[in-house]
N, C-alpha and C positions, 0 to 999 in steps of 0.2 A: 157271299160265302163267309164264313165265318174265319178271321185270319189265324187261331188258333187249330185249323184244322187242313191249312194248307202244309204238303206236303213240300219242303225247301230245303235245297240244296244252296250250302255253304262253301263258297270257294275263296281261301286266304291266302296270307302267308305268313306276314309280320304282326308286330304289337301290336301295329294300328287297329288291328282286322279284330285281335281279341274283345275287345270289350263288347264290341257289337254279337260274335256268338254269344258270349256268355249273357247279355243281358233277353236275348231270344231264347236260347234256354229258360234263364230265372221267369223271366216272359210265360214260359208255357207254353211259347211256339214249337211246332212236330220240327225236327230238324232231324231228317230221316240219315243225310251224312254228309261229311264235310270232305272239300278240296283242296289238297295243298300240295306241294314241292314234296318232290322227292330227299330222302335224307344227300346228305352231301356233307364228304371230309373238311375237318375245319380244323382250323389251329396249326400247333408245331404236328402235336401227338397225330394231324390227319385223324381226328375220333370222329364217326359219324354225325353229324348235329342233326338234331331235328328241329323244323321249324316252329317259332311260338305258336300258331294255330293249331299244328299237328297236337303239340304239347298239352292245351286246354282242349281239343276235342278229346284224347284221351284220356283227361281228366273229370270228363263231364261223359264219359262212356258212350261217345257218339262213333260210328261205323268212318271208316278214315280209306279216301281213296288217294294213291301216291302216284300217278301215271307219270311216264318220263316224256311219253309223247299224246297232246290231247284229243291226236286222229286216230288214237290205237284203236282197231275194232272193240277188243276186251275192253277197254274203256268205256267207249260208245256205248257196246251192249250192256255195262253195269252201269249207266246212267238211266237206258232205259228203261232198263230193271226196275229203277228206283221210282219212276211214274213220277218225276218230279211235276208241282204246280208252278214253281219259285224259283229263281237264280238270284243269289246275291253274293256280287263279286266284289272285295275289298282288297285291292295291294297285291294282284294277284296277275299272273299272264293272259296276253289278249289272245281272247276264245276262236275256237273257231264257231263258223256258223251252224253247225252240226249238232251244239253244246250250246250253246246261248238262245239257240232257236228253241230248242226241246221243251224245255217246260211251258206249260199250257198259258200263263199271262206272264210269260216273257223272263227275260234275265235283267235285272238292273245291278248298277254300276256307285260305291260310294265313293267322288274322288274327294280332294283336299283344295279344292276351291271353290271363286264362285266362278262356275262355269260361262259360257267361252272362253272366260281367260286363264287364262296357266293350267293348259290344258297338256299331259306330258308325264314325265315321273319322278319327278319332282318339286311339284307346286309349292310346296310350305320356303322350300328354301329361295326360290327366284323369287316370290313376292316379300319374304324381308328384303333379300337380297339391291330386286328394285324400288325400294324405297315404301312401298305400300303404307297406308295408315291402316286396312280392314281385309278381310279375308273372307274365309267360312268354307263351308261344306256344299256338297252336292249330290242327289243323287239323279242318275236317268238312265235310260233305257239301251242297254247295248244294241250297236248295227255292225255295221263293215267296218267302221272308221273308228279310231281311237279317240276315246272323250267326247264325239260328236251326235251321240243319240239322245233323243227328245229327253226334255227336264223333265224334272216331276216334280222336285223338291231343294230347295236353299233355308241355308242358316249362316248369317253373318257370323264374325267374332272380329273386334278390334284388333289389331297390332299395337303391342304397348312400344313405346321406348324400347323397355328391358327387355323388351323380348328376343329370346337368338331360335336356333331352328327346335331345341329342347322342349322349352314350354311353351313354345304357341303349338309344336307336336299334341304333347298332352291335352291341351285343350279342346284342338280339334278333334282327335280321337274320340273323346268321351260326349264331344257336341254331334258328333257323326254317328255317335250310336241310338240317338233320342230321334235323330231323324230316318234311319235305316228303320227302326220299328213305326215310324208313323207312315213312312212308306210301302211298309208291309199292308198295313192296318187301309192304306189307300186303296190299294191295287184291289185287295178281297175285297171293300165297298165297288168294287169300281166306277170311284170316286176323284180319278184323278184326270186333268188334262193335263198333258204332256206339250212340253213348248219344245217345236222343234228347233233345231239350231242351224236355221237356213236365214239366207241373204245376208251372210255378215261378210264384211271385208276381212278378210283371212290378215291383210297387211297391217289389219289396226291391233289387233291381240298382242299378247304376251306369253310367248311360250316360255313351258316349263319343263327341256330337256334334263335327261338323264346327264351325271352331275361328275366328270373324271378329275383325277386330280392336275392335272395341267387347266382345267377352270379355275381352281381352290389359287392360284398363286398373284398373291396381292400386285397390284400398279400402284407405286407410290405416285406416281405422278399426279392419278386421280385430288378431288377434292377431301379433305377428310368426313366429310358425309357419307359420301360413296364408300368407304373404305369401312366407316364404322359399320355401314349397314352388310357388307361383304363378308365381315367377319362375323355378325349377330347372326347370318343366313345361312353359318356354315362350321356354326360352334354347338355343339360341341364335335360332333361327327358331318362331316368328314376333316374340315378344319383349313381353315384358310391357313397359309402359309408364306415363306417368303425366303428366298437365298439370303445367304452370308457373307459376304466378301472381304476379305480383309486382304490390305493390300496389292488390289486387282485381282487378285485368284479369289476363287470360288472356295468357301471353305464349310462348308456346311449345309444347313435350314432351321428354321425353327416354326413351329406351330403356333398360331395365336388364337387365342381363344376370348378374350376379354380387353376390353377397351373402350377409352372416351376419345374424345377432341378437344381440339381449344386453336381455335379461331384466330390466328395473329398473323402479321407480315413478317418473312424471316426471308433471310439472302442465302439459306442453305439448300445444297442438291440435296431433290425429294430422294429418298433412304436413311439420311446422315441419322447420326445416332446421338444421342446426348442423354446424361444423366447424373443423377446427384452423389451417385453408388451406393446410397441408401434406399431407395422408396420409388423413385422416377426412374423411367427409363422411356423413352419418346423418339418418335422417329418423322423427320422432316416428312411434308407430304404438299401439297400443290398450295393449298391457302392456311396452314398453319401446321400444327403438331400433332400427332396421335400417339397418346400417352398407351403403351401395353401395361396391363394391369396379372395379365395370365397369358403363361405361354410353355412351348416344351422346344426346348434345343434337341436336334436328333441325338439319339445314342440316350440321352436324360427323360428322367419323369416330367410328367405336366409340374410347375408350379408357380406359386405367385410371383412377383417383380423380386418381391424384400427378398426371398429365397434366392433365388438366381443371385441376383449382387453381392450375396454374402460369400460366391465363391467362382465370381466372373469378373474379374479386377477390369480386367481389358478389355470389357465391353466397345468401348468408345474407339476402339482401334477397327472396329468391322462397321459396314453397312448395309444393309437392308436393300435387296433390287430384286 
């Protein structure tokens, strides 16, 4: 069949998800309407927000479904309405069987890695997080189980160094949209074998749970590798952190966003703090120091080292735990 005349339903919610509608549009592809989250109060003002998918389908004039519940009869029956062919889910809530089934060659799924591993909700940041060298995209076939339905399709992408949860985001987004359309282009050949994802040891994987902030809160104890990559996996949002203490009371947090290492023997407890009150500002950690280059003390804006020390005399009186 011809992929430009399949009938697909869009179900999103965040950035990620965008570029993949819009290029199925520019595409040519029928995207008869799109799924997203209902609006929901956000901010001080409580203003209703709406989601970035809702946003670009209604800027590319596509019919926009908001259901609060995805067992809602009225749901159910405007999906059958819709005689979908297609399901493609991106960043979006796990379906029921009712909705994933319906369309005629099935619903598939684009996650953020290479599947079986970091399988979950948030893949990008657990694989910087544990050390990763490579990553990529995936797409496969919804069933019962979360991230567990047959492959159809992978694309690698390196992990740089520099890389934190920011721009390896972006990357994969826009690498996840080249694959969602050749997956399209599959399915209407049907052209594709599907690898299902049976007889693996569940013990040997890497899961990629959902991400709260009592995870984000640093262990100096750790090695500074571990630390750096902790921070690269969770900067810029949601943001690794770390208490304050100065003279045994708890006096704060601050936010860290950016950072190196440097490798040395030192006799100090992992937190201590030292710096030049210019430029440096490093915090002990298990096999040498981790210099903070960006960071936000609660109550203050994000900013660089030099900034902070132009009006943090006393740094060197707190520590890090």
């Amino acid at each position: 069949m011809n992929a430009k005349k399949l009938r697909i339903v869009f179900m999103g919610t965040p950035e990620f998800a965008v570029p993949s509608l819009r290029a199925l549009i520019e595409g040519g592809y029928n995207v008869v309407a799109v799924v997203t989250t209902p609006d929901k109060p956000a901010g001080r003002g409580r203003q209703l927000h709406e989601s970035d998918v809702k946003v670009a389908a209604r800027e590319l004039g596509l019919p926009i479904l908001q259901p609060e519940k995805l067992r809602d009869e009225e749901f159910v029956a405007a999906m059958k309405a819709l005689n979908p062919d297609l399901g493609i889910v991106i960043a979006f809530r796990m379906l029921p069987e009712v909705i994933w089934a319906m369309p005629r060659l099935g619903t598939f799924n684009l996650h953020a890695s290479l599947l079986p591993e970091y399988r979950g909700a948030a893949p990008i940041n657990w694989a910087i997080i544990n050390g990763e060298e490579r990553t990529g995209v995936t797409t496969f076939l919804l069933n019962h189980e979360i991230d567990k339905g047959a492959i159809i399709g992978q694309l690698e992408e390196p992990i740089l160094p520099e890389d934190n949860i920011g721009s390896l985001y972006d990357r994969l987004m826009h690498k996840g949209t080249g694959l969602v359309l050749e997956t399209v282009e599959k399915l209407a050949a049907g052209e594709i074998e599907a690898i299902e994802q049976q007889h693996i040891d569940e013990q040997t994987l890497k899961p990629a749970p959902k991400i709260f902030k009592e995870d984000c809160l640093i262990d100096w104890n750790q090695n500074g590798k571990a630390i750096i990559d902790f921070v690269r996996g969770l900067s810029p949002y949601p943001a690794a952190w770390s208490r304050m203490y100065q003279n045994g009371e708890e006096h704060g947090s601050a936010k860290i966003f950016r950072t190196t290492f440097r490798c040395t023997n030192h006799d100090e407890q992992p937190g201590t703090i030292r710096t030049d009150g210019r430029e440096e500002l490093s915090v002990a950690c298990a096999d040498g120091w981790v210099e903070i280059h960006e960071l936000q003390i609660a109550g203050k804006r994000r900013m660089t080292t030099h900034d902070l020390l132009l009006g943090f005399r006393d740094i060197t009186s707190y520590e890090f735990r």
